[in-house]
VEXDREN-2710 file (C-alpha; in Angstrom, 1 decimal):
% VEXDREN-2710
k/r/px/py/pz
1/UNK/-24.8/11.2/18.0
2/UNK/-23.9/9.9/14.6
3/UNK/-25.7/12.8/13.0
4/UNK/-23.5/15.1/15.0
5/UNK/-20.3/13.6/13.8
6/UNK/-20.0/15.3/10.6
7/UNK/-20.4/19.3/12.3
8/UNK/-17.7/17.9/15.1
9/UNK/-15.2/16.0/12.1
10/UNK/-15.8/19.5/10.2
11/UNK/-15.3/21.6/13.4
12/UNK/-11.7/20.0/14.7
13/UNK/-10.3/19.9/11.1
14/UNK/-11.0/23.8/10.6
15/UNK/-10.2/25.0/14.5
16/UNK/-6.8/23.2/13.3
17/UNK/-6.3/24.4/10.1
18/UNK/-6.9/27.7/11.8
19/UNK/-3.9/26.9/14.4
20/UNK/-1.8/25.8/11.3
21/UNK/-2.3/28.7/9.3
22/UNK/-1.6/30.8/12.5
23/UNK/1.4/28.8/12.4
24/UNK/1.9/29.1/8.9
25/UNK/2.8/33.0/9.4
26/UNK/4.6/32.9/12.2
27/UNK/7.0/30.1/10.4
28/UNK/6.8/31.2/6.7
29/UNK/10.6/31.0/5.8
30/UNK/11.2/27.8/7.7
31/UNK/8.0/25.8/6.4
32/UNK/9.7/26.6/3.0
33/UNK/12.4/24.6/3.4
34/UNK/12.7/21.0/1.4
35/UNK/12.5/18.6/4.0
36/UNK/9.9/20.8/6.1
37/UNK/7.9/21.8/2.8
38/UNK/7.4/18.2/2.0
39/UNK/6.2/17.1/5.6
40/UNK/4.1/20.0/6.5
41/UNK/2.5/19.4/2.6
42/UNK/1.9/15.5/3.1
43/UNK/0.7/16.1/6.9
44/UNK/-2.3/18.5/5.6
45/UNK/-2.5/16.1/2.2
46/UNK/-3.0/13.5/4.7
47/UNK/-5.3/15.2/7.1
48/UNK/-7.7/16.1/3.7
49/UNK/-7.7/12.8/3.1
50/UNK/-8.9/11.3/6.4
51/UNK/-11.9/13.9/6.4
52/UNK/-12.8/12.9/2.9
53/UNK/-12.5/9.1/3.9
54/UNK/-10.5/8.7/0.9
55/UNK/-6.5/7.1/0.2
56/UNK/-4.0/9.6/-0.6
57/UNK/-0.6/8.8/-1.7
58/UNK/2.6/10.4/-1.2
59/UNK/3.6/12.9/-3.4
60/UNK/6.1/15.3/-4.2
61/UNK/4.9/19.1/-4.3
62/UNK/6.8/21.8/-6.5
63/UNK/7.2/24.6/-4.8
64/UNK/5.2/27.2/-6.9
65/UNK/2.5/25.1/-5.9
66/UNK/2.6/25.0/-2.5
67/UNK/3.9/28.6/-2.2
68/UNK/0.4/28.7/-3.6
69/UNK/-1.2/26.3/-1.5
70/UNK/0.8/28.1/1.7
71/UNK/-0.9/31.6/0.5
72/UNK/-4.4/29.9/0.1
73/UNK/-4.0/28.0/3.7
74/UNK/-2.8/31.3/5.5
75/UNK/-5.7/33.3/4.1
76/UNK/-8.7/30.8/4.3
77/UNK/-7.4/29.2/7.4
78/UNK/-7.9/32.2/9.2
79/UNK/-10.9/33.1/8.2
80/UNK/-12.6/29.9/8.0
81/UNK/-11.1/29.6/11.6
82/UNK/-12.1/32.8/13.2
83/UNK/-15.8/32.0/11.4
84/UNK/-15.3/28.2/13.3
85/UNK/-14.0/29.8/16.5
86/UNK/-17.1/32.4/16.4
87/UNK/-19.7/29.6/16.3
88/UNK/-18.1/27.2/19.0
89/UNK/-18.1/30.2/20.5
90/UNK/-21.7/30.9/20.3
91/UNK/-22.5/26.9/21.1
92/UNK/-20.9/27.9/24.4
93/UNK/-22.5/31.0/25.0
94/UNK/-25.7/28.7/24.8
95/UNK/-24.6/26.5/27.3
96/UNK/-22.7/28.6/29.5
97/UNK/-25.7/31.4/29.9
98/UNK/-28.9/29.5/31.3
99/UNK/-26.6/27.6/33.9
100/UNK/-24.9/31.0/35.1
101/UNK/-28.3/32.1/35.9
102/UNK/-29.1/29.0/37.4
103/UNK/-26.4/29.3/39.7
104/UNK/-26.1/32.8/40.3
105/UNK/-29.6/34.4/40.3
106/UNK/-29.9/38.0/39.8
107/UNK/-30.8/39.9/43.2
108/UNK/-30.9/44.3/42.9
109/UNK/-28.3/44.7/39.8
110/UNK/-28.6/42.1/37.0
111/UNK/-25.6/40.3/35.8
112/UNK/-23.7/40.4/32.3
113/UNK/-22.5/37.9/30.3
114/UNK/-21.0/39.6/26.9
115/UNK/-22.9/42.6/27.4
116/UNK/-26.2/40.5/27.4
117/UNK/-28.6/41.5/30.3
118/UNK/-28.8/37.8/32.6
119/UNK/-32.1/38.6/34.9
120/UNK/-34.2/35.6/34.4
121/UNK/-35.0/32.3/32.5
122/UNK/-36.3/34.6/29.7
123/UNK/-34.1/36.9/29.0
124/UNK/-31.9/33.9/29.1
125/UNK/-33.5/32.3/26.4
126/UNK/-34.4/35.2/24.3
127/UNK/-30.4/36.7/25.1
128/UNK/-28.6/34.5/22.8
129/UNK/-30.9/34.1/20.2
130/UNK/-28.5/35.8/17.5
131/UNK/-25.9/33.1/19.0
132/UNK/-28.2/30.2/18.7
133/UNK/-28.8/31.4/14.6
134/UNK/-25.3/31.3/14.4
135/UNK/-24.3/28.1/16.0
136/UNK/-27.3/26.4/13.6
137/UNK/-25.9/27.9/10.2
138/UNK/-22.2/26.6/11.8
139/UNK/-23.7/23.1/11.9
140/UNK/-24.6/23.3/8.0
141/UNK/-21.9/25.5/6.9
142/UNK/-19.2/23.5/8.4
143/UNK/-18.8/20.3/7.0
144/UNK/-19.4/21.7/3.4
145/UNK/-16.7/23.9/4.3
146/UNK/-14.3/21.9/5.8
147/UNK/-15.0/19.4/2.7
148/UNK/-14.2/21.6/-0.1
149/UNK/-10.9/22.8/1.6
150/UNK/-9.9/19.3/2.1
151/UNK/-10.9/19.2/-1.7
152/UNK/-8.8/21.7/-2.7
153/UNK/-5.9/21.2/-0.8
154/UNK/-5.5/17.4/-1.8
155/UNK/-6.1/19.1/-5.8
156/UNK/-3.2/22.4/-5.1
157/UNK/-1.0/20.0/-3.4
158/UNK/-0.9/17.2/-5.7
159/UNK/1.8/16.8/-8.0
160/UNK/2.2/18.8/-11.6
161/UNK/1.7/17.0/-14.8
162/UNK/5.8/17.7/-15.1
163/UNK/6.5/16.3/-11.9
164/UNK/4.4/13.5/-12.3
165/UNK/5.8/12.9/-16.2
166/UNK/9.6/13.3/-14.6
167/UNK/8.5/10.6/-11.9
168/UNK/7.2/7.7/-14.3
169/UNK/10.0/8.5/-16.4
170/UNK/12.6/8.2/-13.4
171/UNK/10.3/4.5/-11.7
172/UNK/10.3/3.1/-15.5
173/UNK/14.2/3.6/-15.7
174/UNK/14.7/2.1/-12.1
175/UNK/12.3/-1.0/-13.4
176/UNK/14.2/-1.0/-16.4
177/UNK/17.4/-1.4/-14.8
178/UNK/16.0/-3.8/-12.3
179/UNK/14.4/-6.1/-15.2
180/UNK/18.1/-6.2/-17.0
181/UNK/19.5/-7.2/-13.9
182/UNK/16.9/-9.5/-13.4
183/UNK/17.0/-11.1/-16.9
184/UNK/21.0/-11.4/-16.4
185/UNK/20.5/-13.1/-13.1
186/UNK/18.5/-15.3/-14.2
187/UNK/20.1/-16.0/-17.2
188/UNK/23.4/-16.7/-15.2
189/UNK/21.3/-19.0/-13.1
190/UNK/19.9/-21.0/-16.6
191/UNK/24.0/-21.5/-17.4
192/UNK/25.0/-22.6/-14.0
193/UNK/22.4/-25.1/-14.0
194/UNK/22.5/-26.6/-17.4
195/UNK/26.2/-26.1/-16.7
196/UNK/26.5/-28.0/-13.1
197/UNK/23.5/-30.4/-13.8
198/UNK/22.2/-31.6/-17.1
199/UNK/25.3/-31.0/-18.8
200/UNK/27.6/-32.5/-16.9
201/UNK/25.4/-36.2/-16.5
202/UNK/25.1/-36.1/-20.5
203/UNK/28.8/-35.8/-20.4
204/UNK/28.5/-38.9/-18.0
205/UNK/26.2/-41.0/-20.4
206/UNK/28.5/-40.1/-23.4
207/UNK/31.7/-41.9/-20.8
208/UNK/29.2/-44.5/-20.5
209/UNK/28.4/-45.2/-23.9
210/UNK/32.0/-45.0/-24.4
211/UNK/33.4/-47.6/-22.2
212/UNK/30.4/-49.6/-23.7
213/UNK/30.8/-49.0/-27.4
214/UNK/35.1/-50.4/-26.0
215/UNK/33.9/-53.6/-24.6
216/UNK/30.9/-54.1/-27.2
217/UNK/32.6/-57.5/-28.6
218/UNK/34.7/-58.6/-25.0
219/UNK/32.7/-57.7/-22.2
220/UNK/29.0/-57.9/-22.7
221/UNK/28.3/-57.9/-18.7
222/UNK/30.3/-54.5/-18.9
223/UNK/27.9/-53.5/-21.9
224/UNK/25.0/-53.6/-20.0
225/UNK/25.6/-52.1/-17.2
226/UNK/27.1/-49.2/-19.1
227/UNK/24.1/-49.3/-20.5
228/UNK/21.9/-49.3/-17.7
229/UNK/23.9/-46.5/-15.9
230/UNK/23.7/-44.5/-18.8
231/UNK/20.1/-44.6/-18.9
232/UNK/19.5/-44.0/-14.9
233/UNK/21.7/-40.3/-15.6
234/UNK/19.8/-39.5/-19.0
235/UNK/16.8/-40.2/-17.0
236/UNK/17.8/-37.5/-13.8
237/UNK/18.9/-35.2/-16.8
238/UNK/15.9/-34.9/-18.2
239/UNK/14.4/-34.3/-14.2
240/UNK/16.7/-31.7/-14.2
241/UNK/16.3/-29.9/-17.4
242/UNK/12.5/-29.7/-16.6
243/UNK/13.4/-27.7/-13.5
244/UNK/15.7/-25.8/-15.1
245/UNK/12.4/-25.2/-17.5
246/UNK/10.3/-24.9/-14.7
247/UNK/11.9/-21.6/-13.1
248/UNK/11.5/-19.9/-17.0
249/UNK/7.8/-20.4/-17.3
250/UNK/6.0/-23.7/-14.9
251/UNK/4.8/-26.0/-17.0
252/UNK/1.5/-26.0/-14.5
253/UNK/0.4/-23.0/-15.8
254/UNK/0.6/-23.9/-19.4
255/UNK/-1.3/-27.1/-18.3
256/UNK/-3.8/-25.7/-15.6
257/UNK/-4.1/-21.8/-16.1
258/UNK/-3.4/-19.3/-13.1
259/UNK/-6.7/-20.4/-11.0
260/UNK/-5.3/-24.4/-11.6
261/UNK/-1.7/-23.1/-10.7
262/UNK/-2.5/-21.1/-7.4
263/UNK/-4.9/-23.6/-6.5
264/UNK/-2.2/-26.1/-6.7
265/UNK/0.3/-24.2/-4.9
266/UNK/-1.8/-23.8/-2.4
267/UNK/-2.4/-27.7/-1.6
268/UNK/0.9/-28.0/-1.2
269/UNK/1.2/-24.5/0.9
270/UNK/2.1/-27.1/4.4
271/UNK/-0.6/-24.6/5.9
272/UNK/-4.5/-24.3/5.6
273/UNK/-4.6/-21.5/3.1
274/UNK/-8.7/-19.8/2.2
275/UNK/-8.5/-19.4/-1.4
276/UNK/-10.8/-16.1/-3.0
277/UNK/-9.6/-16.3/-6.6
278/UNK/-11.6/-13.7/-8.8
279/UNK/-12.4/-12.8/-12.0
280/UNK/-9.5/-13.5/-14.0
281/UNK/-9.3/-11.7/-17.4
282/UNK/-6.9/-12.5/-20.0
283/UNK/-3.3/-12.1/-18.8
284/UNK/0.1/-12.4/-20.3
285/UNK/2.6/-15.0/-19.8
286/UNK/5.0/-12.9/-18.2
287/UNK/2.4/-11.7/-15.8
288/UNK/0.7/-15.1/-15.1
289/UNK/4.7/-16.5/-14.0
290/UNK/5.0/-13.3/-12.3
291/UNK/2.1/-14.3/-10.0
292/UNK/3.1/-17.5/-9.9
293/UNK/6.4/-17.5/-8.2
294/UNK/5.6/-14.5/-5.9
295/UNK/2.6/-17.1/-4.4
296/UNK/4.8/-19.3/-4.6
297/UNK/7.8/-17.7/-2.6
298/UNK/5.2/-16.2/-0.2
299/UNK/3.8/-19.3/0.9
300/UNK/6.8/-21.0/1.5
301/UNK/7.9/-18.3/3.4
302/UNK/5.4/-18.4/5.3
303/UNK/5.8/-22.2/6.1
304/UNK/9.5/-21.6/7.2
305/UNK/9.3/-18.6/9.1
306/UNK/6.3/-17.3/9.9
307/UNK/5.1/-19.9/12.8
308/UNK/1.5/-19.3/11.2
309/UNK/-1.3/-21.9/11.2
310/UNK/-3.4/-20.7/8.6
311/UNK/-2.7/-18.2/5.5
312/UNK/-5.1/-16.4/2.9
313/UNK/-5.1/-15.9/-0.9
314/UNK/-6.5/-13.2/-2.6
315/UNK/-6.6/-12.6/-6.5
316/UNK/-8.6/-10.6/-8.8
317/UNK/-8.3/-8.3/-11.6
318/UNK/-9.9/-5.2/-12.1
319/UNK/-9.0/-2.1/-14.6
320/UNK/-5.9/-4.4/-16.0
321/UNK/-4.3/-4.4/-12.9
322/UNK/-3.6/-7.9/-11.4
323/UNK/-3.8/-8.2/-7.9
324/UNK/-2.4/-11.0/-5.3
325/UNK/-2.9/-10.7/-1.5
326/UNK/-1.5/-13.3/0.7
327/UNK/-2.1/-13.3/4.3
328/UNK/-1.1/-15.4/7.6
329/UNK/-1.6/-14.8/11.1
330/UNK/1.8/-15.8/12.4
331/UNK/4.6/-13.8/14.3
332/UNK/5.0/-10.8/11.9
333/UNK/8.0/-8.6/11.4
334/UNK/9.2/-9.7/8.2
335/UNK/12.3/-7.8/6.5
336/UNK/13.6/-8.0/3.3
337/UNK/17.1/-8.1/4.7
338/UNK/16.3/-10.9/7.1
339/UNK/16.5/-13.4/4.3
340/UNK/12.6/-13.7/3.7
341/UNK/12.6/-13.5/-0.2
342/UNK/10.7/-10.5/0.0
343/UNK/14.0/-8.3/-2.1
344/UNK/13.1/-11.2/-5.1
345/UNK/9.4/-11.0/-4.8
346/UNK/9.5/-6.9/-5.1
347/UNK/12.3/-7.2/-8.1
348/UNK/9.8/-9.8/-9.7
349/UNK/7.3/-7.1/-9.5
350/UNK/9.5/-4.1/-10.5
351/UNK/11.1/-6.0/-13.2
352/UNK/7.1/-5.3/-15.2
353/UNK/6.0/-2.0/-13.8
354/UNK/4.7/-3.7/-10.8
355/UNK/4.5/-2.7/-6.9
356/UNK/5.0/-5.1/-4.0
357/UNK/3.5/-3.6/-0.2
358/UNK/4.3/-5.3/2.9
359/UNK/3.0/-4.8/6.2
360/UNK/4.4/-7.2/9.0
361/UNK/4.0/-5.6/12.2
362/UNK/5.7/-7.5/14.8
363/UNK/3.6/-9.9/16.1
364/UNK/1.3/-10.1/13.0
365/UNK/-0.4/-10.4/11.1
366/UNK/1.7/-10.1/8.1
367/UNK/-0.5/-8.8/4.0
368/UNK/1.7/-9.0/1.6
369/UNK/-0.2/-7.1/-1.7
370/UNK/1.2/-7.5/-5.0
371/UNK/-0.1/-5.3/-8.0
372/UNK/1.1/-6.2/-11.3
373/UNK/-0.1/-4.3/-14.9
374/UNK/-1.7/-6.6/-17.3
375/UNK/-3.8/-4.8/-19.8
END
């Protein structure tokens, strides 16, 4: 049967091509329309892509080229279809033929079947021998020619070197944006910290040392414990300034490295995690925090809201591209408007030319897979 599968893959992809291209004519003008042109292009993009066993993204097709494409489908589909259509037909003829003389034996006037003479089990077999030549060179033209349209569809309808050049242009002004909005935010976030917190205990010791420089000669009981309260808020503003540290770059992974980091993170995950760390090439600061805080932000999103019992880390990097995959079997259905972090985690990403994909079915599991640029 397996050896099979390749004739009947190749057979159903060009008997529909050859109902599309029908298709095609009979709806020229309205397949030419944006929203249809796009579709119907990704559709048959995505189609090539499944016969080839290979991942195609979406894309956005100019219309020269798939008024080009269009014109090459129309003609090849048809006549790669009526060549398909000829040698099912033949395969049928095969079949159909011994069992109609079976069942209907010739008695005085023989019987017809296409014109072919049907008296006995040998003209039977010797009847369709031009069909059986056929349906054989159909099992070895077939998949080559099914492949090399999927080929060339997938090449006609992939974007132009324009189109592609106006797309990175438009995503590296949208991450631009995003990173300047990021880098305020956060900067915001720095000033309302040292603002709320660390400044406003120093201003706390320096009342302290105050009161105690005051009663320095009268009131040495007051002294010390001036002093002593002074030290007990230096000490939670220096706890606090290291946070505020913390969220620019973690100490950790100045201290441990990215494996040491992750590894850490996820001991203290509140789930069993399975850790598959790779190799790990050299990778910027920015990127290593990067990965950092999205592991971080999906574990412990995880812990609150997935109701998962165990999770899964990924991380490799391969062809500077650094890549995290965390995992959990819980509930599913994760949103980034339902509160989940997952808006931060993808402007984290964005913010360096990264991607951030998400699928959360509902009721699990839930992959989240993070690509970020290192080279």
């Amino acid at each position: 049967m397996r050896a099979w599968a390749p004739s009947l893959r190749a057979t159903v992809y060009l008997l529909r091509m050859f109902g599309t291209a029908i298709m095609s004519v009979l709806s020229f003008l309205l397949l030419c329309h944006p929203s249809m042109r796009q579709s119907w292009a990704e559709w048959h993009r995505q189609r090539a892509g499944h016969l080839l066993g290979l991942p195609v993204r979406a894309e956005t097709v100019d219309l020269p080229r798939y008024l080009y494409w269009l014109a090459l489908h129309i003609v090849l589909g048809i006549a790669c279809g009526f060549a398909t259509v000829l040698c099912v037909g033949n395969a049928l003829l095969l079949v159909v033929t011994p069992l109609l003389s079976w069942a209907f034996p010739a008695r005085g006037h023989p019987k017809t079947l296409l014109d072919v003479p049907v008296v006995g089990w040998q003209e039977v077999v010797a009847a369709p021998s031009v069909g059986t030549v056929l349906f054989a060179v159909g099992c070895l033209a077939l998949p080559p020619l099914a492949t090399g349209y999927a080929r060339l569809s997938i090449a006609v309808l992939a974007s132009s070197r324009t189109r592609v050049l106006a797309d990175r242009v438009a995503t590296l002004t949208r991450t631009r944006i995003d990173a300047l909005e990021a880098h305020g935010a956060e900067l915001r976030r720095i000033e309302r910290d040292l603002h709320d917190g660390t400044q406003a205990r120093l201003v706390a010791v320096a009342m302290r040392l105050a009161v105690a420089r005051r009663c320095l000669g009268s009131d040495p009981a007051t002294v010390a414990r001036m002093l002593h309260e002074a030290t007990d808020v230096t000490e939670e503003a220096m706890v606090e300034l290291r946070e505020v540290l913390r969220g620019i770059y973690p100490p950790i992974l100045a201290d441990r490295g990215l494996r040491g980091a992750l590894r850490t993170v996820a001991a203290r995950g509140g789930i069993p995690v399975s850790i598959d760390i790779g190799e790990l090439h050299r990778i910027p600061a920015a990127i290593e925090a990067v990965a950092y805080f999205v592991v971080t932000e999906a574990l412990t999103n995880i812990a609150k809201h997935s109701q998962a019992t165990e999770a899964g880390l990924r991380v490799w990097c391969v062809e500077d591209v650094l890549t995290v995959v965390v995992t959990d079997n819980g509930v599913g259905g994760a949103r980034e408007n339902g509160g989940s972090g997952l808006a931060g985690l993808r402007g984290r990403a964005r913010a360096l030319d990264g991607r951030v994909t998400v699928v959360s079915p509902v009721g699990g599991p839930t992959t989240i897979t993070v690509e970020l640029p290192c080279g």
